[in-house]
MARMARFI-361981 format. One record per residue (C-alpha): residue number from 1; y, x, z. Coordinates in pm, whole numbers. Each point is the difference from the previous one (the first is absolute). Layout:
! residues N
(NUM,(Y,X,Z)),
...
END
This chain:
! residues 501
(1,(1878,-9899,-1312)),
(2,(150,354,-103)),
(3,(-376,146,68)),
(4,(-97,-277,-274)),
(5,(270,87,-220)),
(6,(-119,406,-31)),
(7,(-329,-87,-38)),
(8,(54,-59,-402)),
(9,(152,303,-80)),
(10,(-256,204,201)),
(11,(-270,-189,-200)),
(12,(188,72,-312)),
(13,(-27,402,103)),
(14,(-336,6,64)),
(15,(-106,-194,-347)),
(16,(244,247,-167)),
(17,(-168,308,163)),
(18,(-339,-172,-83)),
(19,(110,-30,-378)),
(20,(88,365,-13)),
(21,(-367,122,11)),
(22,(-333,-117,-173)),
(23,(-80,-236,-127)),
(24,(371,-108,-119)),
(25,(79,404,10)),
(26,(367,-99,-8)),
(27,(105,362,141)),
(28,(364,-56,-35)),
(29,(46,-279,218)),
(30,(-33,230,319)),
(31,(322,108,-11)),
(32,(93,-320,85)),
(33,(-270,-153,179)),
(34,(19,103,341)),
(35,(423,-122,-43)),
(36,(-76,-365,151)),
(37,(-203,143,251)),
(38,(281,234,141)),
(39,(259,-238,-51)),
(40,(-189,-242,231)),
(41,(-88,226,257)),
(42,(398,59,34)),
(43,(65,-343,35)),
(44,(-241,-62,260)),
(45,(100,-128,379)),
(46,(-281,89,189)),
(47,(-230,273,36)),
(48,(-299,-263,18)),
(49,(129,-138,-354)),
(50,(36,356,-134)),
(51,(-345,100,103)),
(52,(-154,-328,-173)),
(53,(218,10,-321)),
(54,(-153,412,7)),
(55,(-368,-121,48)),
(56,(27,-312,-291)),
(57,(100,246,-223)),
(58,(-277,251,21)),
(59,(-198,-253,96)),
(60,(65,-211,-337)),
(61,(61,326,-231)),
(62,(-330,221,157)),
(63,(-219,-351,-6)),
(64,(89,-37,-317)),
(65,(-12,350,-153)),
(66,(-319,12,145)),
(67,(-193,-301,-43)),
(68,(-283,157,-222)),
(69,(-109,131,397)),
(70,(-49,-360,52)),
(71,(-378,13,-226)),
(72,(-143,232,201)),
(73,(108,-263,333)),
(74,(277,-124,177)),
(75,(-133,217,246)),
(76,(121,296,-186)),
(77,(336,-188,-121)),
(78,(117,-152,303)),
(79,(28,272,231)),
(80,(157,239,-255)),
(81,(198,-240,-48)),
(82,(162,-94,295)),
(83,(14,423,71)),
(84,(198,61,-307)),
(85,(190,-318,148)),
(86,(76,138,367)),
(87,(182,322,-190)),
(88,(230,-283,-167)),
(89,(46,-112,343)),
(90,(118,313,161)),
(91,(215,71,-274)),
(92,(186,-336,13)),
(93,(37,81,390)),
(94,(159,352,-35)),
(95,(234,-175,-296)),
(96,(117,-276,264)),
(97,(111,267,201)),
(98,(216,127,-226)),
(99,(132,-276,-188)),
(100,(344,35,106)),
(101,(59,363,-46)),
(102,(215,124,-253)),
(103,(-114,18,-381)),
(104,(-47,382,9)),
(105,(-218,25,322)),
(106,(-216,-390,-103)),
(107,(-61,142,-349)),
(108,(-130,368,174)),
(109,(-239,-181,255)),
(110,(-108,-240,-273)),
(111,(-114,257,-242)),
(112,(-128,237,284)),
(113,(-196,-279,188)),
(114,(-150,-139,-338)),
(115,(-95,363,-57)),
(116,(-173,39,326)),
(117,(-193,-363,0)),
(118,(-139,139,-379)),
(119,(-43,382,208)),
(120,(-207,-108,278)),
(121,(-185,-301,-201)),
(122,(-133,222,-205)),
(123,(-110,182,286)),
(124,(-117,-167,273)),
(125,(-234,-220,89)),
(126,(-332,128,-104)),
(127,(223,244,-229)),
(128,(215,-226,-173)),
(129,(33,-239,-319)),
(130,(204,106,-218)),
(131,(2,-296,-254)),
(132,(326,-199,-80)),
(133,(248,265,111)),
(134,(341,-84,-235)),
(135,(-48,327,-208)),
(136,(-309,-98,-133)),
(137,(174,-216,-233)),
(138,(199,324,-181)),
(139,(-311,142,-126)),
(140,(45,-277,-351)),
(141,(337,121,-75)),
(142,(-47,289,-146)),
(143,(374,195,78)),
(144,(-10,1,336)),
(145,(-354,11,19)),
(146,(77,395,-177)),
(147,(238,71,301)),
(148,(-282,-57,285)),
(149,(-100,338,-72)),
(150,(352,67,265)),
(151,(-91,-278,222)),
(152,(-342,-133,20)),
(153,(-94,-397,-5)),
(154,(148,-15,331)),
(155,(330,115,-119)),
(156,(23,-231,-212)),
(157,(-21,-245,265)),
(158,(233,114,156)),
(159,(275,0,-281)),
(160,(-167,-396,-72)),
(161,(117,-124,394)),
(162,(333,194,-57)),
(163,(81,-146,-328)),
(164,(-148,-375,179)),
(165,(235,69,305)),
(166,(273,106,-236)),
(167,(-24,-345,-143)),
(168,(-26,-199,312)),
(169,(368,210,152)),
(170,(193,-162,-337)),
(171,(-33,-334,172)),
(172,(156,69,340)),
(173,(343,-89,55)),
(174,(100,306,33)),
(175,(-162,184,-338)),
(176,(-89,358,-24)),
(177,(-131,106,-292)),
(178,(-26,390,85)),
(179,(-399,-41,82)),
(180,(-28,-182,-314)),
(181,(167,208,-178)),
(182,(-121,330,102)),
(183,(-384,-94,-11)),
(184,(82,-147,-319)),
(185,(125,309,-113)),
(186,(-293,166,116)),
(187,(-272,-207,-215)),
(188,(182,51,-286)),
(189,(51,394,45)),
(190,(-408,12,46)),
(191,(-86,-214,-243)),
(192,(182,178,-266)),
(193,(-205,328,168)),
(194,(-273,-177,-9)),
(195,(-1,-82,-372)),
(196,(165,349,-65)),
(197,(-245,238,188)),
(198,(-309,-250,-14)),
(199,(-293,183,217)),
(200,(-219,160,-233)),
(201,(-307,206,83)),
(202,(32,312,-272)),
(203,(-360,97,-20)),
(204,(-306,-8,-184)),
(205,(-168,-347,-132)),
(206,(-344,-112,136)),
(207,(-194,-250,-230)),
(208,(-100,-261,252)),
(209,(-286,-306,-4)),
(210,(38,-249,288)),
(211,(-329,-182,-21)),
(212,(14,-374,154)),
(213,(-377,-106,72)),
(214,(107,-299,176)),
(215,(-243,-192,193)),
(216,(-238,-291,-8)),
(217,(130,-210,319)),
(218,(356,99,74)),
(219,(130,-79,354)),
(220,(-378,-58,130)),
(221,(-367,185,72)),
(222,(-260,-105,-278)),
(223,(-353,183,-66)),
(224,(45,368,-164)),
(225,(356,-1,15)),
(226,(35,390,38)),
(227,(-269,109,-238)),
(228,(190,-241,-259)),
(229,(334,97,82)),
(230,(-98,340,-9)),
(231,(-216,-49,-296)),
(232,(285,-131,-221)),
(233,(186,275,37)),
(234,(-236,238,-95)),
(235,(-39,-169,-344)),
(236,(313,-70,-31)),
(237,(27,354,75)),
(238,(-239,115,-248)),
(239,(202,-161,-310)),
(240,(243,259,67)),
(241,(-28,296,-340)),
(242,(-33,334,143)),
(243,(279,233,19)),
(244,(206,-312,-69)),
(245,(179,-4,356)),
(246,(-11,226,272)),
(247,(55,-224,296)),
(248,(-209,-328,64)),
(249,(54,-190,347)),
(250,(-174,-253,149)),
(251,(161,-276,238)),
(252,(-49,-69,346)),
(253,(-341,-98,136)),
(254,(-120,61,-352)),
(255,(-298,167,192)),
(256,(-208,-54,336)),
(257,(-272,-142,175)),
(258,(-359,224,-166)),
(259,(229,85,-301)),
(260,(234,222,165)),
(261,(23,385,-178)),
(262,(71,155,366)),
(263,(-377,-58,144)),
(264,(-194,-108,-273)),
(265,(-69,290,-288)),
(266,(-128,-231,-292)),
(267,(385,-144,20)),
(268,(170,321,26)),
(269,(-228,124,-285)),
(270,(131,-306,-216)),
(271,(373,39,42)),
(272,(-29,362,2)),
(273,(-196,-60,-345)),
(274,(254,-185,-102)),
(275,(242,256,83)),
(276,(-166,260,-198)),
(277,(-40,-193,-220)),
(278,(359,-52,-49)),
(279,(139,311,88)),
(280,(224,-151,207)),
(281,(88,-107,357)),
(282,(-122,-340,168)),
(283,(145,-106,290)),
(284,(-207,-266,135)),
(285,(64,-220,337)),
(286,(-268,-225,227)),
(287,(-91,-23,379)),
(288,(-290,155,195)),
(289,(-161,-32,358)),
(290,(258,197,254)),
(291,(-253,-32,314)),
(292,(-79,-303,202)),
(293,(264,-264,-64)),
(294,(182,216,-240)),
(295,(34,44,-342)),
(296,(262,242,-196)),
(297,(180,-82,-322)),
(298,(34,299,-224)),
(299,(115,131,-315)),
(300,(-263,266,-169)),
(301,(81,238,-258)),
(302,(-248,115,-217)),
(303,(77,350,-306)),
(304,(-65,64,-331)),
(305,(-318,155,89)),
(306,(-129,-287,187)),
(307,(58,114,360)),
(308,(175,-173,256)),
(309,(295,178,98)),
(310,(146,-155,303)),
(311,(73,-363,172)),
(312,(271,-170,142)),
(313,(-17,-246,287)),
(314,(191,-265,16)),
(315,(256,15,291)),
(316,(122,-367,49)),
(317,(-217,-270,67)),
(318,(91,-340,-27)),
(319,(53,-166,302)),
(320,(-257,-287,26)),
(321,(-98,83,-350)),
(322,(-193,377,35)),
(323,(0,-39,397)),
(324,(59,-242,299)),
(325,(247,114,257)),
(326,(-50,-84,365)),
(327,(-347,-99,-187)),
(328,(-154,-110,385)),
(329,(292,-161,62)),
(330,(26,-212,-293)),
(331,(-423,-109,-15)),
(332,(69,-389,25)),
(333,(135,10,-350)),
(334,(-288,-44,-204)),
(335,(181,67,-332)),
(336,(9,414,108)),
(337,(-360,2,-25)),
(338,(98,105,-349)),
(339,(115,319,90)),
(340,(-308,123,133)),
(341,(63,336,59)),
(342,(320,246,-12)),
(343,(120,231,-239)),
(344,(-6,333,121)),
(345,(355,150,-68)),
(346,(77,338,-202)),
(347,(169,269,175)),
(348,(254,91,-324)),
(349,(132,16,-315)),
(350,(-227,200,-290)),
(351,(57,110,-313)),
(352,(-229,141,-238)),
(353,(107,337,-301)),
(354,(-91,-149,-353)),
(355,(-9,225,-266)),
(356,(90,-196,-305)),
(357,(39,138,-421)),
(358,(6,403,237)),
(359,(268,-152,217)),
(360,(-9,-31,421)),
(361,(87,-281,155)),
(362,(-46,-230,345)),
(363,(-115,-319,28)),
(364,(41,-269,301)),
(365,(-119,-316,49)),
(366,(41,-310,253)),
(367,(-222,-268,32)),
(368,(95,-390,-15)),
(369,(281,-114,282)),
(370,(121,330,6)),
(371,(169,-22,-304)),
(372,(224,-225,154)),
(373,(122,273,216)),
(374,(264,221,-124)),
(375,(-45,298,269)),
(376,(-377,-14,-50)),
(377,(-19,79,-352)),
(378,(362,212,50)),
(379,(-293,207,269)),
(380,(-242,90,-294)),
(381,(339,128,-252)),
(382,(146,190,324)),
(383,(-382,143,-1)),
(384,(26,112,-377)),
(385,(-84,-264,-215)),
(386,(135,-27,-314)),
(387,(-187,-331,-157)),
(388,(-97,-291,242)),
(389,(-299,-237,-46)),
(390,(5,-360,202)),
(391,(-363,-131,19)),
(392,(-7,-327,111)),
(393,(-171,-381,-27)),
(394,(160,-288,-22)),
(395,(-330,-222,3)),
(396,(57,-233,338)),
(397,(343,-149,-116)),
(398,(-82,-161,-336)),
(399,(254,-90,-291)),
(400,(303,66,210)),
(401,(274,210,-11)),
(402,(-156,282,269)),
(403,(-56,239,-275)),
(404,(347,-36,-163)),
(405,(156,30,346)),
(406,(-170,372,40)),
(407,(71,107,-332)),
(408,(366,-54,74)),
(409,(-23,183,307)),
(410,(-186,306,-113)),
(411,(230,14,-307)),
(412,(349,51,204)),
(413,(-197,214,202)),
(414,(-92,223,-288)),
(415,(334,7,-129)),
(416,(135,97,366)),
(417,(-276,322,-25)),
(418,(52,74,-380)),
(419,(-382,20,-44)),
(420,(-247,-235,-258)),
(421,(-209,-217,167)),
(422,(-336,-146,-128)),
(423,(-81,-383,197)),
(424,(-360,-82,-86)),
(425,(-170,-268,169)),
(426,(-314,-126,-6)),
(427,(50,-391,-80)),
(428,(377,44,-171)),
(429,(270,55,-26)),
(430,(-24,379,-123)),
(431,(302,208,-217)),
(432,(184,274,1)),
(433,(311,93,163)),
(434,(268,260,-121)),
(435,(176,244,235)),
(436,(337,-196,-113)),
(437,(-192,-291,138)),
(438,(-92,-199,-372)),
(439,(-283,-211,36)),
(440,(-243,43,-289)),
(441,(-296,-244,-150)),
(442,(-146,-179,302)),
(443,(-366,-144,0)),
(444,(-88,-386,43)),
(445,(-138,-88,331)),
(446,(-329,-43,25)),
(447,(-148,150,-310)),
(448,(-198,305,-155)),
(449,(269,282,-121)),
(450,(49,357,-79)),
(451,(376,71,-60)),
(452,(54,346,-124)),
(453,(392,195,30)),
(454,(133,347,35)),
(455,(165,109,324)),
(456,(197,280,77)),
(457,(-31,242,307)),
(458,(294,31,188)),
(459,(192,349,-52)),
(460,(344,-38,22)),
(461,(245,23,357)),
(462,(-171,-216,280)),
(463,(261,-317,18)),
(464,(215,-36,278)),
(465,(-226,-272,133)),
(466,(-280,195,6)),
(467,(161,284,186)),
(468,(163,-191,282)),
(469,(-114,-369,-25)),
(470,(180,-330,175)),
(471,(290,221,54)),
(472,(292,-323,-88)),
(473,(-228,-216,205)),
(474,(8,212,335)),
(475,(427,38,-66)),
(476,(-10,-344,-19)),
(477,(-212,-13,335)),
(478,(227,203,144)),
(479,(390,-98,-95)),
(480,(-116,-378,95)),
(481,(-132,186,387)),
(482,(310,212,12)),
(483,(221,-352,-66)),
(484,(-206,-243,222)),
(485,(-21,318,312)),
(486,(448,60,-22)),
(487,(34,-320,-5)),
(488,(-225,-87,306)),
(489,(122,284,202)),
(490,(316,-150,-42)),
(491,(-125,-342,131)),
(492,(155,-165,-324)),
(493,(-315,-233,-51)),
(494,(140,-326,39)),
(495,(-177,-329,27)),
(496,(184,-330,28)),
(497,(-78,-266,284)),
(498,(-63,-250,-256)),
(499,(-213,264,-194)),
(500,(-238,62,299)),
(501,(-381,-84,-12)),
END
């Protein structure tokens, strides 16, 4: 009966954490969401009970959050779901342990182990998914989303469990408010920073066109789908007034198959054309053969003078999605025979000089699902770029709030790096992205569009992020290891008879 009675609030915490990103986008409600997990998990008698009350929230919250997975298979959905679930599961097992403890050391090992289940999640397996971590959510408030430039998105996590745990210690008999309190004070202090010193990026502006070709059979193969796909974007392209912008980009996948500018000279002629044409930059992104069973996904970047100047490789392949793993092992499922072949993986960031109105500057780019890693596109600042592009295509997962969900990620991220970022994808939803994280015009899904802004290149001081990264994260790693390794040495962890599995 007391396992049935925690079971409401921990549904509560996950639909709460669910509302805080798209589609309901209710970012505020983190800071309390994960508060009816936590104060379950310190109620709980058992460490089999803790474990399941762990694993039916991630399990509810991640199936949930993630349900647009679901169209390409439940396949794809189940097992990602019950991973994302097995992380709730260990961290409901490590709370049980320390349920008892005093306020100071529970709310230490709480943070810290939430902070290590979002550290190695996004890390491991196949390396990591970083999707529904609980500083996501900060990215639509725009105050403290101006302080992540200190912190990153996963310090902000951390500060969201410690304000949660906060909450949960005000209900124990014996109340101590000092966690509260001080993290309380803490959120405050950065968000006035935040809205005080809001990142900014100091340099030059860049007239930019993202050009949205779209494509004729979303989500599925049809007849001439990359010679229309990359068709529309060349007209689309060719609207454009010359010396009107100086930057036009292309999503992902916006090229390939015969029509691909790296092998086939007609192509490269035609955007370099275009290019000259312009007298600007295109960045334009597709796939190409990679060997037997491979293929590569790059990013190519073509000059005012029409000549390609370099290429970046995409360097994280979607598990299942852009390559099998233990492929021989896994040849009874008949639903892999999607995935063909295997992406071949880049070796490293890039970043290209622009010159722009006499003026030097670098340019990076990621492709797709990395722009839902914070460390990959923090890799291609660290290597000098000063204005990000995210290519990407959003065609298998319909009208659903994928795109939305990826916009919000890559917008804390670019207010954690103090750089512009331009999103384009191929099928929607495309915009722009200020280095204080603002969110500009975004482009309907599934239609023809050119949307045309001015960026800025990125000269002022490298943020704090940018410099050292998940620095609040790895304390938090670390004060909740230091708590839970005295306390064992002292052989203080205590587990009742009637509390025994």
């Amino acid at each position: 009966m007391q396992a049935l009675r925690l079971v409401p609030p921990v549904l509560a915490s996950a639909a709460l954490m669910w509302a805080a990103f798209p589609p309901l986008d209710l970012g505020f409600l983190v800071f309390v969401a994960p508060a009816p997990l936590l104060w379950a998990l310190r109620r709980v008698r058992s460490l089999r009970e803790a474990s399941w009350l762990g694993f039916l929230y991630a399990g509810a919250f991640f199936g949930a959050l993630l349900g647009w997975i679901a169209i390409l298979g439940f396949v794809a959905w189940i097992p990602l779901t019950l991973a994302m679930a097995a992380y709730g599961a260990a961290y409901g097992a490590l709370m049980y342990l320390v349920r008892e403890w005093t306020a100071w050391r529970w709310w230490l090992v709480a943070v810290g182990g939430w902070a290590a289940w979002d550290f190695v999640r996004a890390r491991f397996p196949f390396g990591g998914f970083p999707w529904g971590a609980p500083g996501w959510p900060v990215g639509t408030l725009a105050w403290p989303r101006g302080a992540a430039q200190w912190i990153g998105p996963t310090g902000w996590a951390v500060l969201v469990i410690g304000f949660a745990a906060g909450l949960v210690l005000l209900t124990d008999e014996e109340r101590d408010r000092r966690p509260l309190e001080i993290v309380t004070g803490v959120v405050v202090g950065l968000t006035v920073l935040g809205a005080v010193f809001a990142p900014s990026t100091g340099g030059g502006e860049i007239r930019t066109a993202i050009v949205q070709g779209d494509s004729p059979c979303p989500g599925a193969d049809c007849p001439n789908e990359k010679q229309i796909i990359y068709n529309n974007h060349l007209r689309l392209t060719r609207t454009l007034i010359p010396d009107a912008v100086d930057f036009v980009v292309w999503g992902e996948n916006a090229f390939g198959g015969a029509f691909n500018p790296t092998f086939n000279p007609e192509v490269a002629a035609q955007i370099g054309g275009e290019a000259e044409r312009l007298g600007a930059y295109i960045l334009a992104s597709g796939t190409r053969p990679g060997g037997p069973g491979r293929f590569e996904n790059v990013n190519v970047l073509f000059g005012p003078d029409g000549t390609i100047l370099g290429e970046y490789l995409k360097r994280h392949p979607v598990p299942f999605g852009e390559y099998v793993p233990f492929r021989e092992l896994l040849e009874f499922i008949p639903q892999l025979d999607q995935v063909p072949n295997d992406m071949v993986r880049g070796t490293g960031p890039v970043v290209w000089p622009m010159v722009v109105n006499g003026n030097e500057a670098f340019l990076g780019s990621v492709i797709s699902f990395e722009g839902a890693f914070p460390r990959i596109i923090r890799s291609e600042v660290k290597a000098g770029a000063q204005l990000m592009v995210v290519a990407t295509n959003e065609a298998s997962y319909g009208i659903s709030p994928a795109s939305d969900q990826l916009i919000g990620m890559v917008r804390l991220t670019a207010a954690s790096l103090g750089v512009d970022t331009v999103l384009a994808a191929v099928t929607g939803q495309s915009t722009f992205i200020g280095a204080d994280g603002s969110v500009g015009p975004k482009t309907p899904l599934y239609e023809e569009a050119v949307l045309v802004d001015r960026v800025r290149f990125q000269r002022s001081r490298p943020t704090l992020y940018a410099r050292v990264g998940d620095w609040l994260q790895v304390v938090a790693v670390v004060a909740a290891a230091v708590t839970v390794a005295t306390r064992a040495g002292r052989a203080e962890f205590k587990i009742r008879p009637e509390a025994r599995v």
